[in-house]
MMTF fields as JSON, N, C-alpha, C and O atoms, coordinates in Angstrom:
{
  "mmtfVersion": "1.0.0",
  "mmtfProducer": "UNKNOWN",
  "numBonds": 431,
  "numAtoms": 432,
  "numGroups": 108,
  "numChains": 1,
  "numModels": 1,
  "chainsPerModel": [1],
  "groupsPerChain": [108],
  "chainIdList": ["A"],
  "bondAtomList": [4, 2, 8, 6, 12, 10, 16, 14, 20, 18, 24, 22, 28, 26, 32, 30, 36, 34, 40, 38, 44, 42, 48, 46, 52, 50, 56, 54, 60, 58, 64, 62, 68, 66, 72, 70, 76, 74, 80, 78, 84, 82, 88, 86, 92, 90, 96, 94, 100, 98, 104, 102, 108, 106, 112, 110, 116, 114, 120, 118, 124, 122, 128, 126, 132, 130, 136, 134, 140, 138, 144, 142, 148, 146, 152, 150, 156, 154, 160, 158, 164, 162, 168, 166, 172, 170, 176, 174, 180, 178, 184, 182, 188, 186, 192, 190, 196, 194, 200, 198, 204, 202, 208, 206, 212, 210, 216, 214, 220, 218, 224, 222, 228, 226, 232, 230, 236, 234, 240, 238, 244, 242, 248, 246, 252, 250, 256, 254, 260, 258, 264, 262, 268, 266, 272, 270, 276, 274, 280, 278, 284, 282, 288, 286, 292, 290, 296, 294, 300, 298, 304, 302, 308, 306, 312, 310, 316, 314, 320, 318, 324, 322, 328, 326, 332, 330, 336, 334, 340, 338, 344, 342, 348, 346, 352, 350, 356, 354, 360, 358, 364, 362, 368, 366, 372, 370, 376, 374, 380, 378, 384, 382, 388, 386, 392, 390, 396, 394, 400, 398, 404, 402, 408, 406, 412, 410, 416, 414, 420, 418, 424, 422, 428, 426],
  "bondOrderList": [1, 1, 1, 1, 1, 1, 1, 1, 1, 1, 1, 1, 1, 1, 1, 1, 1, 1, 1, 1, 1, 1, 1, 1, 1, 1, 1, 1, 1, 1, 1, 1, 1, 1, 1, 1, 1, 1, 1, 1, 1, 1, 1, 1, 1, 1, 1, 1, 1, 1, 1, 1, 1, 1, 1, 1, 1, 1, 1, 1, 1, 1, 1, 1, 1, 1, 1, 1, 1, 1, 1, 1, 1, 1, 1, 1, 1, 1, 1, 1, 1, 1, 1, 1, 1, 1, 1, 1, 1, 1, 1, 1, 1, 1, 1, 1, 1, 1, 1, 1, 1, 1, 1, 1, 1, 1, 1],
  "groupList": [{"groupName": "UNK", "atomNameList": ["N", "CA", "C", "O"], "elementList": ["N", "C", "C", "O"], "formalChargeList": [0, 0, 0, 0], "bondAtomList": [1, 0, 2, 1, 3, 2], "bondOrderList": [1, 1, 2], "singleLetterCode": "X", "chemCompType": "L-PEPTIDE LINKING"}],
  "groupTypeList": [0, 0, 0, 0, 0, 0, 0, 0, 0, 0, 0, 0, 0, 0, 0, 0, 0, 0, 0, 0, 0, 0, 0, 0, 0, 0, 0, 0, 0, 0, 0, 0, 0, 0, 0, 0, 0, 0, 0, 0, 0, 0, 0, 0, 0, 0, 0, 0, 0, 0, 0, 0, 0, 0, 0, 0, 0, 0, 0, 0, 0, 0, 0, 0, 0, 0, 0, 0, 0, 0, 0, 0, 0, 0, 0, 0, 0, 0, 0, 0, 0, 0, 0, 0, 0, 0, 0, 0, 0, 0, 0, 0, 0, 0, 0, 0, 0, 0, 0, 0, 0, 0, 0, 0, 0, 0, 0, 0],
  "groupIdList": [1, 2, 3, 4, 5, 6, 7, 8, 9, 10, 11, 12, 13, 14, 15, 16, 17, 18, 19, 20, 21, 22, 23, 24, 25, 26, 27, 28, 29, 30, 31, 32, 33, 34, 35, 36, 37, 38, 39, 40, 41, 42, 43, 44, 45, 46, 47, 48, 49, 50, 51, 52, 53, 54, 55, 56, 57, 58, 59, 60, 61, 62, 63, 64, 65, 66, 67, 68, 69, 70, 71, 72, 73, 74, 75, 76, 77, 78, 79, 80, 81, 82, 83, 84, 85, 86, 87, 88, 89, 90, 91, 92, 93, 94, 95, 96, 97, 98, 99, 100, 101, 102, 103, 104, 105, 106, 107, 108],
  "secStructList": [7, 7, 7, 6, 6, 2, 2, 2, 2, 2, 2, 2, 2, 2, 2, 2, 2, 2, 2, 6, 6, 7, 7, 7, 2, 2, 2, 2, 2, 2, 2, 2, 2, 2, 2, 2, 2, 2, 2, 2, 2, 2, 2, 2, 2, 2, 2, 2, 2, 2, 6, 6, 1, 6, 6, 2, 2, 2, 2, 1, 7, 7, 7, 2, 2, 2, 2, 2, 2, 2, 2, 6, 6, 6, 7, 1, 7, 7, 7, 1, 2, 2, 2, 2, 2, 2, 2, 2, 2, 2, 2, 2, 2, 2, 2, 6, 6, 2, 2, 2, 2, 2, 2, 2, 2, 6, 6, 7],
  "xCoordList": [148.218, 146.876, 146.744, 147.804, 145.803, 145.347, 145.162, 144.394, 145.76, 145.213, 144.008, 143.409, 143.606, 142.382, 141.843, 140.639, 142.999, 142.84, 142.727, 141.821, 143.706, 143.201, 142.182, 141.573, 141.729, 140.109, 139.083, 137.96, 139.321, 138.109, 138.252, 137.269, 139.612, 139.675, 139.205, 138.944, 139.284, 138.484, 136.849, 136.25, 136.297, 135.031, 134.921, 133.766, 135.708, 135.107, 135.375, 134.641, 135.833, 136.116, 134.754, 134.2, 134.35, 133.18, 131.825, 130.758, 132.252, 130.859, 130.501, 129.509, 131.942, 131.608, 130.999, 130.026, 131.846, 131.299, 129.808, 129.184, 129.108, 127.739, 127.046, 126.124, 127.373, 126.808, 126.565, 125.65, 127.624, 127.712, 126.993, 126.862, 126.381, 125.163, 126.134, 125.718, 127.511, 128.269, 129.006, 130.199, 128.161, 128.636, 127.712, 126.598, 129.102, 128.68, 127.94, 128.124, 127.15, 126.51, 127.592, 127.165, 129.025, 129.86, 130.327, 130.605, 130.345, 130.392, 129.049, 129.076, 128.175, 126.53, 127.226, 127.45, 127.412, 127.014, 127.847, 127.346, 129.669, 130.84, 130.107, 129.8, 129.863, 129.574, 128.636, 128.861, 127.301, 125.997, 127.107, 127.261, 127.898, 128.64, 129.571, 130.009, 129.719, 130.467, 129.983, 130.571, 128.927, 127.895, 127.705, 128.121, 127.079, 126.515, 127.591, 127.261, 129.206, 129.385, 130.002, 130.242, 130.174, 130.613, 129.001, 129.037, 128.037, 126.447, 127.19, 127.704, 127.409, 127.622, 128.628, 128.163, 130.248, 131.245, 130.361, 130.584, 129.521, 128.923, 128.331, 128.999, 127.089, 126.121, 127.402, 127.419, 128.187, 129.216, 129.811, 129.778, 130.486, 130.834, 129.95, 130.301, 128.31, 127.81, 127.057, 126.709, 126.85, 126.359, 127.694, 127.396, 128.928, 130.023, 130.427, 130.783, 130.225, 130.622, 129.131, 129.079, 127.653, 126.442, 126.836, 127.641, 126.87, 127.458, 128.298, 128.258, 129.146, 130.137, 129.739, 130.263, 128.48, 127.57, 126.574, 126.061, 125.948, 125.347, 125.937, 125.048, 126.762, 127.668, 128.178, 128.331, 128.322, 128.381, 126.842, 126.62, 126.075, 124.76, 123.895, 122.959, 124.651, 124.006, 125.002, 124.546, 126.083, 127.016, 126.407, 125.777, 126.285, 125.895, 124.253, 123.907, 123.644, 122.222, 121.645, 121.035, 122.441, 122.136, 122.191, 123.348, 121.387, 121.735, 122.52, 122.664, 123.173, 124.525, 123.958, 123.911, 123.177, 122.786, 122.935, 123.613, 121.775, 121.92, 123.428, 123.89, 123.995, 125.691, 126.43, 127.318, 126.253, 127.23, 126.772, 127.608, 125.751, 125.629, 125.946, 126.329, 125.627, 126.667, 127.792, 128.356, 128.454, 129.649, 130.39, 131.407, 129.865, 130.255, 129.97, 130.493, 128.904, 128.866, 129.773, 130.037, 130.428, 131.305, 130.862, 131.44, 130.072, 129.296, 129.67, 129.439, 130.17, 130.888, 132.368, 132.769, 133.049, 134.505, 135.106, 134.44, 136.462, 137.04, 137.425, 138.439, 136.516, 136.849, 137.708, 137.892, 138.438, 138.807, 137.492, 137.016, 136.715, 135.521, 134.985, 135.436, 134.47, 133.61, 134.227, 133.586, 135.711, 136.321, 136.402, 136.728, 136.194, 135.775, 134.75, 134.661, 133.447, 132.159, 131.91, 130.916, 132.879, 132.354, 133.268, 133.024, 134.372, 134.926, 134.103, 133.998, 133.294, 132.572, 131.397, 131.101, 130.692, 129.812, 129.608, 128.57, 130.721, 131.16, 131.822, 131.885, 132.082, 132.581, 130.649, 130.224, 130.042, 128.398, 127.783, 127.3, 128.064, 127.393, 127.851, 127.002, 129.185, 129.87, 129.885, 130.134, 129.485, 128.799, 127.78, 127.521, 126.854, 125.222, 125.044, 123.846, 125.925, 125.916, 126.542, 126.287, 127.373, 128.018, 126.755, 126.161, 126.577, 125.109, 124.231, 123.637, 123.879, 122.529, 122.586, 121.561, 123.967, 124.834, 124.674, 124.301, 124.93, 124.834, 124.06, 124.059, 122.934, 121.146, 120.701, 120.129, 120.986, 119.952, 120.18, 119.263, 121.937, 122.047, 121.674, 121.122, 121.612, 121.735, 120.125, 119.959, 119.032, 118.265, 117.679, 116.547, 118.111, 117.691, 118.125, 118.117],
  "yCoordList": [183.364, 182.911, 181.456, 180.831, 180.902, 179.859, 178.891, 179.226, 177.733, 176.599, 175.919, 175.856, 175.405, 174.479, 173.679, 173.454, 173.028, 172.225, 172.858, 172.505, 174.238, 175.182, 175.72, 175.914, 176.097, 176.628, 175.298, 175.505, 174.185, 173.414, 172.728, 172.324, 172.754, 172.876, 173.505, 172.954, 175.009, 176.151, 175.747, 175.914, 175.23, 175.63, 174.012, 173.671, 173.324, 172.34, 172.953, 172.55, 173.321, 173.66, 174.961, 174.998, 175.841, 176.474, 175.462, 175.7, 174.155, 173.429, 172.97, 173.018, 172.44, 171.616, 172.784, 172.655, 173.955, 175.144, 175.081, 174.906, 175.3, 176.031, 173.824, 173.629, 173.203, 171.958, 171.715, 171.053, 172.419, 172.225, 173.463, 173.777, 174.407, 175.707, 177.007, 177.886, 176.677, 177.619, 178.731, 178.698, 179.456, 180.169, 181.127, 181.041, 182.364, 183.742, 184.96, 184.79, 186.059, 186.749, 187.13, 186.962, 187.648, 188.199, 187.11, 187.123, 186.148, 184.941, 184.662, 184.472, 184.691, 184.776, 186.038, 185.815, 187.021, 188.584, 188.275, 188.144, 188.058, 187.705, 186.991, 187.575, 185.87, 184.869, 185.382, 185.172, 186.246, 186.774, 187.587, 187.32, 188.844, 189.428, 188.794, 189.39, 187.757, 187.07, 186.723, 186.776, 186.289, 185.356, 186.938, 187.06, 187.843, 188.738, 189.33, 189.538, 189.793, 190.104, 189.215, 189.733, 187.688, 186.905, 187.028, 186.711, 187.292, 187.801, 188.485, 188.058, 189.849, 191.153, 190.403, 189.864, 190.444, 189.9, 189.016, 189.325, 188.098, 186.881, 188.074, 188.752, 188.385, 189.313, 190.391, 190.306, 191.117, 192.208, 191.425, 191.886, 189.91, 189.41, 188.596, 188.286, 188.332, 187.824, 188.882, 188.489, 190.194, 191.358, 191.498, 191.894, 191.271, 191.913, 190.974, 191.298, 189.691, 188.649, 188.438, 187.962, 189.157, 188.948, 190.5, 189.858, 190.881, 192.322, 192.006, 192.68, 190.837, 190.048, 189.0, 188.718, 188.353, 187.442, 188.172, 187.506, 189.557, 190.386, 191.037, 191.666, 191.217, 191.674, 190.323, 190.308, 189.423, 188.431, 188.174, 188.43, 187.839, 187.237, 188.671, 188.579, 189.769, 190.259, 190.545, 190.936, 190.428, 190.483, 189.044, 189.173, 188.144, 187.086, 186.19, 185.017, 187.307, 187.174, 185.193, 184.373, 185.27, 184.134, 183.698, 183.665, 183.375, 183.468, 182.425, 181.484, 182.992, 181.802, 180.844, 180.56, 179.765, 178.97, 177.624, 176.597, 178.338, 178.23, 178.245, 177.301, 179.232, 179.006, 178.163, 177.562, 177.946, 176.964, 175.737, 175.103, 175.041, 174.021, 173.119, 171.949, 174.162, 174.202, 174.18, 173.257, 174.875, 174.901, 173.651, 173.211, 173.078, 172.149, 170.652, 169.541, 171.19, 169.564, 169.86, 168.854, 170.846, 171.357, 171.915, 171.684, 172.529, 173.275, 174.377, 174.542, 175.145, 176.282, 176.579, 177.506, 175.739, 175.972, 176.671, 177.147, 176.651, 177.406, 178.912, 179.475, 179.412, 181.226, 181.127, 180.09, 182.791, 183.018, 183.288, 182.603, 184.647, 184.858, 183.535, 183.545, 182.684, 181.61, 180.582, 179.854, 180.897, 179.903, 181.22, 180.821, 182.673, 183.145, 183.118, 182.856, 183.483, 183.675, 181.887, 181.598, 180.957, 179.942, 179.913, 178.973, 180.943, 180.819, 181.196, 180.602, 182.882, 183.474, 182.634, 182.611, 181.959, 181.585, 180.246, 179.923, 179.834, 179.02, 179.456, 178.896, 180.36, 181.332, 181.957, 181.965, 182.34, 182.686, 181.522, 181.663, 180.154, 179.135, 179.034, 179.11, 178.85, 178.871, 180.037, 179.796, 181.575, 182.318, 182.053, 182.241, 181.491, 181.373, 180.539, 180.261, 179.487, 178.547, 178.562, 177.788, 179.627, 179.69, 180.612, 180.434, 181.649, 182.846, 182.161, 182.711, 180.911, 179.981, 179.467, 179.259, 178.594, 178.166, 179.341, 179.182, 180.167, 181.427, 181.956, 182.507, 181.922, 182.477, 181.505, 181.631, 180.298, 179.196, 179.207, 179.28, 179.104, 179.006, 179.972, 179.678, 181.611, 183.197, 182.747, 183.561, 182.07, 182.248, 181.16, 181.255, 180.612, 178.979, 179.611, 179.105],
  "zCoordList": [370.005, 369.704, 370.143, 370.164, 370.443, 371.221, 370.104, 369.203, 370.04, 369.524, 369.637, 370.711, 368.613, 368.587, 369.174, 369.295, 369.717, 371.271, 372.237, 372.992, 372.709, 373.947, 373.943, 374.995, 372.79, 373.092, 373.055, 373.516, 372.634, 372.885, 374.753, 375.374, 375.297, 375.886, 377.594, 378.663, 377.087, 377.632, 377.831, 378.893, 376.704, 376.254, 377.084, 377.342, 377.376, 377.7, 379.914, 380.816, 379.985, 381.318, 381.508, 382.607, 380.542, 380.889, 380.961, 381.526, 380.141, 380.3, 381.736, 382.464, 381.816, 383.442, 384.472, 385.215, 384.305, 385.21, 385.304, 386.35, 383.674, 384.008, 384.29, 385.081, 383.905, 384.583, 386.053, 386.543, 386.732, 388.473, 388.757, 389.939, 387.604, 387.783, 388.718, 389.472, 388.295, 388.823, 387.384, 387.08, 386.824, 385.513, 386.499, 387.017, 386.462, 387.399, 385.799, 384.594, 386.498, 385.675, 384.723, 383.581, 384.723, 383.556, 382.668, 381.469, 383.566, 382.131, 381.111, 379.895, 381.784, 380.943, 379.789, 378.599, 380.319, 379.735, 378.691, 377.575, 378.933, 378.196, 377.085, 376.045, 377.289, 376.224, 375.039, 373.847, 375.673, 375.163, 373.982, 372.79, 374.974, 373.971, 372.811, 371.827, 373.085, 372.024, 371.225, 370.144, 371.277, 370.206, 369.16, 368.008, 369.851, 369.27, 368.514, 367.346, 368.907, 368.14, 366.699, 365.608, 367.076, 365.811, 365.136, 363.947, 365.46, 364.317, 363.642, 362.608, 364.174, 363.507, 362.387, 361.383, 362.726, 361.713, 360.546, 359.376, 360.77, 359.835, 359.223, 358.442, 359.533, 358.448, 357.785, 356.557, 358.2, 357.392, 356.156, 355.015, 356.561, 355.491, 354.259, 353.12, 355.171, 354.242, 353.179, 352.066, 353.605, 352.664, 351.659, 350.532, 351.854, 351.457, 350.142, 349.009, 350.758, 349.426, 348.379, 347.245, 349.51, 348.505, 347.61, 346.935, 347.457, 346.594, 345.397, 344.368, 345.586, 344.886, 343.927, 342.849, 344.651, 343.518, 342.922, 342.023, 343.074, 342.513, 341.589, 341.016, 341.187, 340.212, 339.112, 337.891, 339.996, 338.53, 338.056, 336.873, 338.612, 338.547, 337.436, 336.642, 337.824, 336.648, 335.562, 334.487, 335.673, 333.768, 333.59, 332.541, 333.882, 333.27, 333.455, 333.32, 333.78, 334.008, 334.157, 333.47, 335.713, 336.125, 337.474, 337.893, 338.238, 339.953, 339.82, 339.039, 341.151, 342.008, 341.787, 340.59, 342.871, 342.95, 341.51, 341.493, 340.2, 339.001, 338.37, 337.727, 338.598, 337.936, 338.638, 338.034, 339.947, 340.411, 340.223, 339.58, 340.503, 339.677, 338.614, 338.607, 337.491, 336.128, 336.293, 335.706, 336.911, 336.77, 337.421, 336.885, 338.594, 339.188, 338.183, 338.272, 337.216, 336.233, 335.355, 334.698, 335.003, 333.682, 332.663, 331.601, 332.676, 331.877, 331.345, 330.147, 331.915, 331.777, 331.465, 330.762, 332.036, 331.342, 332.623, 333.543, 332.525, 333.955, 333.666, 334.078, 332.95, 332.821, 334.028, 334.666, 334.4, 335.882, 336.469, 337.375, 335.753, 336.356, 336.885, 338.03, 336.786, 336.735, 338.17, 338.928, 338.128, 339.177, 340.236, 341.354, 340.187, 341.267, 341.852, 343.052, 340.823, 341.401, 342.024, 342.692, 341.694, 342.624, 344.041, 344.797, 344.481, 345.042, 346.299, 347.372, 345.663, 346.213, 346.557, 347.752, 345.757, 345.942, 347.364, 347.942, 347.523, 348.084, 349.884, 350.979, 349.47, 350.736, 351.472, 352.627, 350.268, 350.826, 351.942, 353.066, 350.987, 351.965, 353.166, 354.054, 353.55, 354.26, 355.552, 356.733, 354.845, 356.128, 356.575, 357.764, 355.623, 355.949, 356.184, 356.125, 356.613, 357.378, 358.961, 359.883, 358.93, 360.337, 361.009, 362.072, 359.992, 360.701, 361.246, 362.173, 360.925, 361.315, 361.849, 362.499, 362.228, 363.905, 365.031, 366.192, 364.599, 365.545, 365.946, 367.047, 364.92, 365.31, 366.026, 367.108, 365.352, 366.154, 367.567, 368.384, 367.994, 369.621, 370.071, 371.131, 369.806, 370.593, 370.13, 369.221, 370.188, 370.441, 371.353, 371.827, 371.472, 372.893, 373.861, 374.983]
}
């Protein structure tokens, strides 16, 4: 597997390519396919961990948003439940934040 440096690497050697307007049609297509399928992976995991805050949010009839808050001032106490659903909750932002990196460019 490629290090962090070899792929920024890479990605910096596809820039210069499409800059000199030399990025051939299977690199367009390649890339298109890539984007699209890291969408797919983002939305699978973000339905998968929202299923996960739907289940706490109703034993304890309270949205994420609202419980993590609290919980982050100390409000709540460190149940386990409580230090998961923020684990989860925390893992949510974190897709729906990469999904929106991903929408925003696969649509420019």
């Amino acid at each position: 597997m490629a290090t962090k440096n070899q792929i920024l690497e890479q990605l910096k050697i596809l820039e210069s390519l499409y800059n000199r307007g030399e990025v051939s049609e299977v690199l367009e297509l390649s890339l298109s396919k890539i984007i699209a399928h890291e969408i797919a992976i983002a939305k699978q995991q973000a339905a998968e961990i929202e299923t996960d805050l739907q289940q706490f949010e109703i034993e304890y009839q309270m949205p994420s948003p609202e419980f993590y808050q609290r919980f982050r001032a100390g409000e709540l106490g460190d149940d386990i439940d409580f230090v998961e659903w923020s684990s989860f909750y925390q893992m949510s932002c974190s897709v729906r934040e990469r999904l929106q990196i991903l929408l925003s460019n696969s649509q420019a």
